[in-house]
GUZA-216863 format. One line per field, with one value per residue (C-alpha): residue number from 0; residue in three letters; chain; x, y, z. Coordinates in nm, 3 decimals, decimal comma, always signed. Example, Ala and Ser with C-alpha at 12.3 -4.5 7.8 and 13.67 -1.06 7.14 Angstrom:
BEGIN
pos	(0; 1)
code	(ALA; SER)
unit	(A; A)
c1	(+1,230; +1,367)
c2	(-0,450; -0,106)
c3	(+0,780; +0,714)
% end
This chain:
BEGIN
pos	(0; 1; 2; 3; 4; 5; 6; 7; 8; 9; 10; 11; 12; 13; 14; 15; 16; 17; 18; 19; 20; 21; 22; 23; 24; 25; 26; 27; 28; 29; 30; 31; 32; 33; 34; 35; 36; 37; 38; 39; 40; 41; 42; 43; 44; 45; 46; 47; 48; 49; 50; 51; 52; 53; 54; 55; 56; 57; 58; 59; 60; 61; 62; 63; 64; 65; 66; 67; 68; 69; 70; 71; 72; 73; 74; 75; 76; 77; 78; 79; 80; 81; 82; 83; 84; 85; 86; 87; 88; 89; 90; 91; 92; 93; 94; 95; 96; 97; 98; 99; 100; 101; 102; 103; 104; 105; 106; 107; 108; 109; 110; 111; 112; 113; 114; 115; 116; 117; 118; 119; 120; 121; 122; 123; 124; 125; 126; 127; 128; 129; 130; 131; 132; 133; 134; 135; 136; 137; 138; 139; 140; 141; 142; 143; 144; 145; 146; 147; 148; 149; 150; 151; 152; 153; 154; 155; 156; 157; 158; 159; 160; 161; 162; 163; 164; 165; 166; 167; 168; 169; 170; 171; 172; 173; 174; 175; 176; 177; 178; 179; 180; 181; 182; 183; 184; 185; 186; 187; 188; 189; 190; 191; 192; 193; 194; 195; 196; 197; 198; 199; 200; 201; 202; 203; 204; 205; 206; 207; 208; 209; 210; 211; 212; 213; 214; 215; 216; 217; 218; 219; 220; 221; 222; 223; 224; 225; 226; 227; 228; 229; 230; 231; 232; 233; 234; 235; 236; 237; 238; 239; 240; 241; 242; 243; 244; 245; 246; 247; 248; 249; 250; 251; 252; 253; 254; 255; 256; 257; 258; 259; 260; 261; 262; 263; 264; 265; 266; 267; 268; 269; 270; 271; 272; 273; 274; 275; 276; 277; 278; 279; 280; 281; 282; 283; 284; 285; 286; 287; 288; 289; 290; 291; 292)
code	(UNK; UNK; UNK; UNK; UNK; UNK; UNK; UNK; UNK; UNK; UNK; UNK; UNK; UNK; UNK; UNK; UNK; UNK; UNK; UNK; UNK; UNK; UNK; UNK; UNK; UNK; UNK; UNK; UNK; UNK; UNK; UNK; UNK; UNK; UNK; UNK; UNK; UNK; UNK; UNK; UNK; UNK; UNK; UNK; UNK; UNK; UNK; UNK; UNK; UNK; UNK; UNK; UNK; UNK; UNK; UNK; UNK; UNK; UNK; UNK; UNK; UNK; UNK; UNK; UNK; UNK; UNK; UNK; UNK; UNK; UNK; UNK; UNK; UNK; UNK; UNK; UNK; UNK; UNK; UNK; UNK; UNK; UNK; UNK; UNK; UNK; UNK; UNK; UNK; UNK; UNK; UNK; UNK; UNK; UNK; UNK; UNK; UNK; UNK; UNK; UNK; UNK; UNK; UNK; UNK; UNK; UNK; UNK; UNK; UNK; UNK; UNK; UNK; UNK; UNK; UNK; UNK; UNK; UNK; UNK; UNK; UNK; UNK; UNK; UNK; UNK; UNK; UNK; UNK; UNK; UNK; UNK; UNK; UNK; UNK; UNK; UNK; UNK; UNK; UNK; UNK; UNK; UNK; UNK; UNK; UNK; UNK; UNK; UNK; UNK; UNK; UNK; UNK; UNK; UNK; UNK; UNK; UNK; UNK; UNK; UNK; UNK; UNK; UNK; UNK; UNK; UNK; UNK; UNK; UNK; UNK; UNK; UNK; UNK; UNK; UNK; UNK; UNK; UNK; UNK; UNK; UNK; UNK; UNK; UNK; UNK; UNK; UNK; UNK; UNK; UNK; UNK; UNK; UNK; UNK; UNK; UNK; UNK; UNK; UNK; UNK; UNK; UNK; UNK; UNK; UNK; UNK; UNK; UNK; UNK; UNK; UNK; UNK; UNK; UNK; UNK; UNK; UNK; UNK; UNK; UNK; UNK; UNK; UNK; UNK; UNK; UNK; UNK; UNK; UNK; UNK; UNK; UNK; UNK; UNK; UNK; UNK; UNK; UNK; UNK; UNK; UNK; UNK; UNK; UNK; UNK; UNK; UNK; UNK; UNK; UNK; UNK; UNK; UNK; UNK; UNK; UNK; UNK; UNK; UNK; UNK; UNK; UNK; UNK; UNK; UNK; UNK; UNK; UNK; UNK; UNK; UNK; UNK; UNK; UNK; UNK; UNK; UNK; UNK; UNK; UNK; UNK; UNK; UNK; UNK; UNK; UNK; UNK; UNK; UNK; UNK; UNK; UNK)
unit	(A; A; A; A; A; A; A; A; A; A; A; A; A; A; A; A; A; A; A; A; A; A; A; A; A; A; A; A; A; A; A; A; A; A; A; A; A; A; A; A; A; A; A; A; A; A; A; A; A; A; A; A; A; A; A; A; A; A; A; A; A; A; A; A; A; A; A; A; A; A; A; A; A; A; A; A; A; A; A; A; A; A; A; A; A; A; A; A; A; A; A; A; A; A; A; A; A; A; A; A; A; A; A; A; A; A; A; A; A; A; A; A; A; A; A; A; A; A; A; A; A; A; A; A; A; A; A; A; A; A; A; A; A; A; A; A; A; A; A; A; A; A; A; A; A; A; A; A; A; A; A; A; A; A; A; A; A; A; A; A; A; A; A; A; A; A; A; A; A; A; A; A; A; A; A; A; A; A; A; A; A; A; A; A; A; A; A; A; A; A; A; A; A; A; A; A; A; A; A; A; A; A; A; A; A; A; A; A; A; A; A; A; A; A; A; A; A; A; A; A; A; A; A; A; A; A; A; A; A; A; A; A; A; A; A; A; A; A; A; A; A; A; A; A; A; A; A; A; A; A; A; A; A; A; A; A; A; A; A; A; A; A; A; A; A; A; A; A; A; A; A; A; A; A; A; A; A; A; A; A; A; A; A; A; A; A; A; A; A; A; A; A; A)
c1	(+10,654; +10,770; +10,871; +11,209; +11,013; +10,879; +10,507; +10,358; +10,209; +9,840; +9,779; +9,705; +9,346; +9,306; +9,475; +9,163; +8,929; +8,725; +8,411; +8,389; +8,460; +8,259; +8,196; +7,862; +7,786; +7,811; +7,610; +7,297; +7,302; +7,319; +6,999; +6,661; +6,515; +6,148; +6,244; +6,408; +6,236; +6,499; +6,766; +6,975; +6,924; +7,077; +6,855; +6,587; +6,660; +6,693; +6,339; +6,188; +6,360; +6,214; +5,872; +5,875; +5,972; +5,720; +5,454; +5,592; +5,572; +5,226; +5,132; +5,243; +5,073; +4,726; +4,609; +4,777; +4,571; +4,260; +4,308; +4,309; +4,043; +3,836; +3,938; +3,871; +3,526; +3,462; +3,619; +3,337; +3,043; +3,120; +3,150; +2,764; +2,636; +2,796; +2,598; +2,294; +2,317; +2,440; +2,121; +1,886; +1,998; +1,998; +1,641; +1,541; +1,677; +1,632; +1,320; +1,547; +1,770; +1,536; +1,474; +1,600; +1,757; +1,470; +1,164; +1,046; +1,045; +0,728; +0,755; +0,605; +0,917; +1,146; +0,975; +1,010; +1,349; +1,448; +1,262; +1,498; +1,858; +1,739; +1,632; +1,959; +2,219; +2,416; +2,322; +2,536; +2,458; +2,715; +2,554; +2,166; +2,324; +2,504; +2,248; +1,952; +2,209; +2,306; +1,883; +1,795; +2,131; +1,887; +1,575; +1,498; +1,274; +1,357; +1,114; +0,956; +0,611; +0,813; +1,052; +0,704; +0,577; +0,882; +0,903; +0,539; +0,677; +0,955; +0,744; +0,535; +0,825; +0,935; +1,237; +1,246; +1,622; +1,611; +1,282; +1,521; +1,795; +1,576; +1,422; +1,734; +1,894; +1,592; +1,583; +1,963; +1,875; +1,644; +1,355; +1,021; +1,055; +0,673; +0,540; +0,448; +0,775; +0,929; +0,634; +0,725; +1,040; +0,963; +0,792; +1,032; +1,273; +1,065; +1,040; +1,371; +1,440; +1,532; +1,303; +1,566; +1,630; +1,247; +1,261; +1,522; +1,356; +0,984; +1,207; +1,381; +1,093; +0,747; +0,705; +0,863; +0,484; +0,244; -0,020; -0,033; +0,120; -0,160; -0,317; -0,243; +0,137; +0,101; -0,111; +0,192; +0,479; +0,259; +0,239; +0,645; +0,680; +0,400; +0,554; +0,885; +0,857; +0,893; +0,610; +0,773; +0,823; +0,452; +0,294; +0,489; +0,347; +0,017; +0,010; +0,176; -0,132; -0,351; -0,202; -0,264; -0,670; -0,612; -0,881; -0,761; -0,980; -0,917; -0,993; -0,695; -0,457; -0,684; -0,647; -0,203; -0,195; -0,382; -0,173; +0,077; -0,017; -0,060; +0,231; +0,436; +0,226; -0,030; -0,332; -0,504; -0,379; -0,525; -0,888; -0,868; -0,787; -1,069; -1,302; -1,229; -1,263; -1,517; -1,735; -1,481; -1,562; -1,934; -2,061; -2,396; -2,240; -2,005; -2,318; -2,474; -2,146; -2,104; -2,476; -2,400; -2,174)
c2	(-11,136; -10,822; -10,646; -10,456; -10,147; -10,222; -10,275; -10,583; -10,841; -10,949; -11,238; -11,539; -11,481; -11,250; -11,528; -11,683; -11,742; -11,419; -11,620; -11,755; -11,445; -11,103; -10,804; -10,739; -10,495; -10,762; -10,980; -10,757; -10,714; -11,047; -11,150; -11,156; -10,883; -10,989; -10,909; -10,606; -10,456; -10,142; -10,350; -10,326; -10,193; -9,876; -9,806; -9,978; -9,730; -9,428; -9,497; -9,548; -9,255; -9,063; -9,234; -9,124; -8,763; -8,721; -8,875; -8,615; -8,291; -8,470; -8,492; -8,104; -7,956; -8,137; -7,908; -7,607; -7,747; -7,777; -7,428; -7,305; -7,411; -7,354; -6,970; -6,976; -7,159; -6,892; -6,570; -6,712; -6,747; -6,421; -6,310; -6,428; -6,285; -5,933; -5,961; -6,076; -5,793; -5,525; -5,603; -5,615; -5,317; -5,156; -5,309; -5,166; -4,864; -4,747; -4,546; -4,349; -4,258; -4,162; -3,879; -3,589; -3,306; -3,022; -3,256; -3,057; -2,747; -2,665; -2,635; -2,294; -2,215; -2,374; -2,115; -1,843; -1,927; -1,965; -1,639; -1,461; -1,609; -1,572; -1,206; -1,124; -1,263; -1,089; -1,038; -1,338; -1,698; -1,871; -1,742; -1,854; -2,186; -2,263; -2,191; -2,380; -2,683; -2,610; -2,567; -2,909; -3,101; -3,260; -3,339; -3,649; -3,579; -3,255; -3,023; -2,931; -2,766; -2,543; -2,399; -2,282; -2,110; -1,976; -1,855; -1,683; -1,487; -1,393; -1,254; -1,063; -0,888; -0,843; -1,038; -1,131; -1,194; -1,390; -1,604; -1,633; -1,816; -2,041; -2,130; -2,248; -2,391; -2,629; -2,675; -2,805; -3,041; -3,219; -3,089; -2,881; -2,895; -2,825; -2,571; -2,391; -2,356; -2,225; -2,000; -1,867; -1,836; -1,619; -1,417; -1,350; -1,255; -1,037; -0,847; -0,811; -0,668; -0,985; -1,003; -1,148; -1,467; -1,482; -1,586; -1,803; -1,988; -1,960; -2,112; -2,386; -2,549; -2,397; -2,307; -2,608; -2,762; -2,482; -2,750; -2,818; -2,515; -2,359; -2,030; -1,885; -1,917; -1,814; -1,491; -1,460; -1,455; -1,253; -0,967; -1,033; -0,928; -0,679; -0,483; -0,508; -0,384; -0,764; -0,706; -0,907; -1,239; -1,148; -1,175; -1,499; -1,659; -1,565; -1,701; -2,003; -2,035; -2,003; -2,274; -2,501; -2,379; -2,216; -1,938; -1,661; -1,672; -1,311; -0,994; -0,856; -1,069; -0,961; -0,607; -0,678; -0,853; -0,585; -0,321; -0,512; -0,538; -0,151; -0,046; -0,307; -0,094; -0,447; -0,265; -0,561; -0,861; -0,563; -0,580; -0,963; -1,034; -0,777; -0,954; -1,309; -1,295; -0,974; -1,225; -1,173; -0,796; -0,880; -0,840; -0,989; -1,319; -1,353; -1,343; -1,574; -1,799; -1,786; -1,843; -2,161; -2,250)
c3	(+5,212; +5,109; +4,799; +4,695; +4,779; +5,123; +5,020; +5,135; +4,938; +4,909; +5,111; +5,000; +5,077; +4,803; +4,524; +4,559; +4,276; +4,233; +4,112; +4,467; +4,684; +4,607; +4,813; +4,974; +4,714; +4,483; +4,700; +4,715; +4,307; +4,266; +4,467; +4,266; +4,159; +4,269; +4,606; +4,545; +4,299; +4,259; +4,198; +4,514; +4,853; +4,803; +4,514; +4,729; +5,039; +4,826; +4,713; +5,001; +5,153; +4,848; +4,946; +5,284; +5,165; +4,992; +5,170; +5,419; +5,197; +5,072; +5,460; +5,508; +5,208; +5,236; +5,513; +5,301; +4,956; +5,166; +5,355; +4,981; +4,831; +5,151; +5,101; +4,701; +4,809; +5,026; +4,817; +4,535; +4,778; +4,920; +4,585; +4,459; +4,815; +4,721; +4,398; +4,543; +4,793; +4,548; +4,338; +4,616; +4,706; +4,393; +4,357; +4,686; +4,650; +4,277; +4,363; +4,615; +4,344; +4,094; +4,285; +4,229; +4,410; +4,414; +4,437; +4,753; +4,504; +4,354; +3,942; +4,023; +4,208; +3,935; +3,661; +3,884; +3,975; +3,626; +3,484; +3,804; +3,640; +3,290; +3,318; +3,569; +3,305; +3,080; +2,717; +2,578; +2,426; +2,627; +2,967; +2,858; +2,750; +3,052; +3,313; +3,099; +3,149; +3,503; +3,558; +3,441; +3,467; +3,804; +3,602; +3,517; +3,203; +2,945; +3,156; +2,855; +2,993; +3,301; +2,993; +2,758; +3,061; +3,129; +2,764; +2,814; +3,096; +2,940; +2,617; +2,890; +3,054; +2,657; +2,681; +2,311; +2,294; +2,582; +2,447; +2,097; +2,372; +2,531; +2,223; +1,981; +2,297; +2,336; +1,973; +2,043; +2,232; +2,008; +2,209; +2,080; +1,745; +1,668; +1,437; +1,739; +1,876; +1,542; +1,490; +1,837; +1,713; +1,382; +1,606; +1,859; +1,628; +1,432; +1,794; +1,832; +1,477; +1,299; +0,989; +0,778; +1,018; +1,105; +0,689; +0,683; +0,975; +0,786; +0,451; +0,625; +0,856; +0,792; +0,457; +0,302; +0,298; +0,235; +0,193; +0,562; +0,724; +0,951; +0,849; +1,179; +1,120; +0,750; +0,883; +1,118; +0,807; +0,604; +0,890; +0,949; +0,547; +0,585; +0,890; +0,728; +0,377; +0,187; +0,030; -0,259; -0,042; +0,126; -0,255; -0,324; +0,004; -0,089; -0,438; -0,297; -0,077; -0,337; -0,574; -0,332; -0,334; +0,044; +0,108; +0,363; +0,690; +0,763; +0,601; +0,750; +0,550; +0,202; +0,335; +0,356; +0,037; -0,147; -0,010; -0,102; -0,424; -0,490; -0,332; -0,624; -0,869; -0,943; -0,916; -1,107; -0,875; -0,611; -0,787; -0,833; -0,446; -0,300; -0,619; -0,495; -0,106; -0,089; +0,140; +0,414; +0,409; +0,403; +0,732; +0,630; +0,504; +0,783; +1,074; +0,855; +0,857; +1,232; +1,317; +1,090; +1,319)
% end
């Protein structure tokens, strides 16, 4: 049968009750769900398919996870067997690199070498400094006992600026700071026509303690003042001395201090010095003092 405008009618096939009749869509999503769990076969399929996909990529990156942590197994154990090694060999070898370049050279030949650049440099601080680093930049202790004997031949050849370099530089470094190194010191610089630093040095780190300060180094600051006309500082020393019940050992530093003491126009301190320590110009009393001893 058709219509006015020439489209054909449904049959009567399709009148029929739509309760009865149902696509197979319809079919499928009407079965029961226990058997198809998704819901319908297409759902169904597409899980599957998404099963089997992933099983797949699973399949393909289980060698991939396995090739990785075999590597990060091995990076670590490689790792622990570079420490091991680095430590056994730093174990093994540490005696090697404790030593130093010029162990084959004698300390004879160090001194000598270092009494050559010292006495070859230029008169400057900077140039004394530089080559007492460069000279024990390889040691492995401060070479304390080379650089004294090095400082004796320098005060042989007369070097006293140079002994007055060596000196503060090890002083510096934190090194020889004994009273005999600064009464080296005052000494050296009363050589090289320093009196007034020689002082300041006596001020600042011997004669802070007269109590303990040997006589040999007070002897020493009292022939500094002496040969240099502070006869006013030389009579403080002395009476410093003195208050603390310290009896001079030498005539020779009675004989100073009385000089001393006429030349300030104290010709009674003069009598009272010669009065108190006349033994020490006693020649009888001092054989019977060193047959005593």
């Amino acid at each position: 049968m058709r219509l006015n405008d020439g489209a054909t009618r449904p049959t009567a096939r399709l009148k029929t009750n739509p309760s009865k009749t149902c696509s197979s869509y319809q079919v499928f999503d009407k079965m029961p769900s226990p058997k198809f769990p998704y819901g319908s076969l297409v759902s169904y399929t597409r899980a599957m398919w998404r099963s089997a996909v992933m099983d797949n990529l699973a399949g393909q990156l289980a060698p991939t996870r396995t090739i990785r942590t075999q590597t990060i197994l091995y990076s670590h154990s490689t790792i622990l067997q570079d420490r091991k090694s680095a430590h056994k060999y730093s174990t093994d070898s540490e005696p090697i690199s404790k030593r130093q370049i010029g162990d084959n050279v004698s300390r004879n030949e160090k001194i000598n070498f270092l009494l050559k650049i010292l006495t070859d440099l230029d008169d400057s601080k900077e140039s004394v400094y530089n080559a007492l680093d460069a000279w024990v930049a390889w040691e492995q202790d401060f070479p304390i006992g080379p650089l004294r004997r090095a400082l004796i031949g320098l005060e042989k050849e007369h070097q006293w600026h140079r002994v007055i370099h060596v000196i503060k530089w090890m002083l510096s470094k934190g090194q020889g700071t004994t009273m005999g190194t600064y009464g080296q010191l005052v000494r050296a610089l009363d050589m090289d026509h320093r009196a007034e630093e020689a002082h300041e040095i006596w001020v600042k780190k011997l004669g802070v303690d007269l109590h303990s300060v040997p006589w040999q180094l007070c002897h020493q600051m009292i022939s500094v003042y002496y040969r240099n006309n502070m006869l006013d500082r030389l009579v403080k020393l002395f009476k410093g001395l003195e208050a603390f019940d310290r009896k001079p050992r030498d005539k020779k530093i009675v004989k100073k201090v009385a000089d001393a003491y006429e030349i300030l126009g104290l010709i009674e301190e003069r009598e009272r010095v010669l009065e108190k320590y006349k033994s020490l110009f006693d020649e009888k009393s001092l054989s019977k003092k060193s047959v005593k001893r």
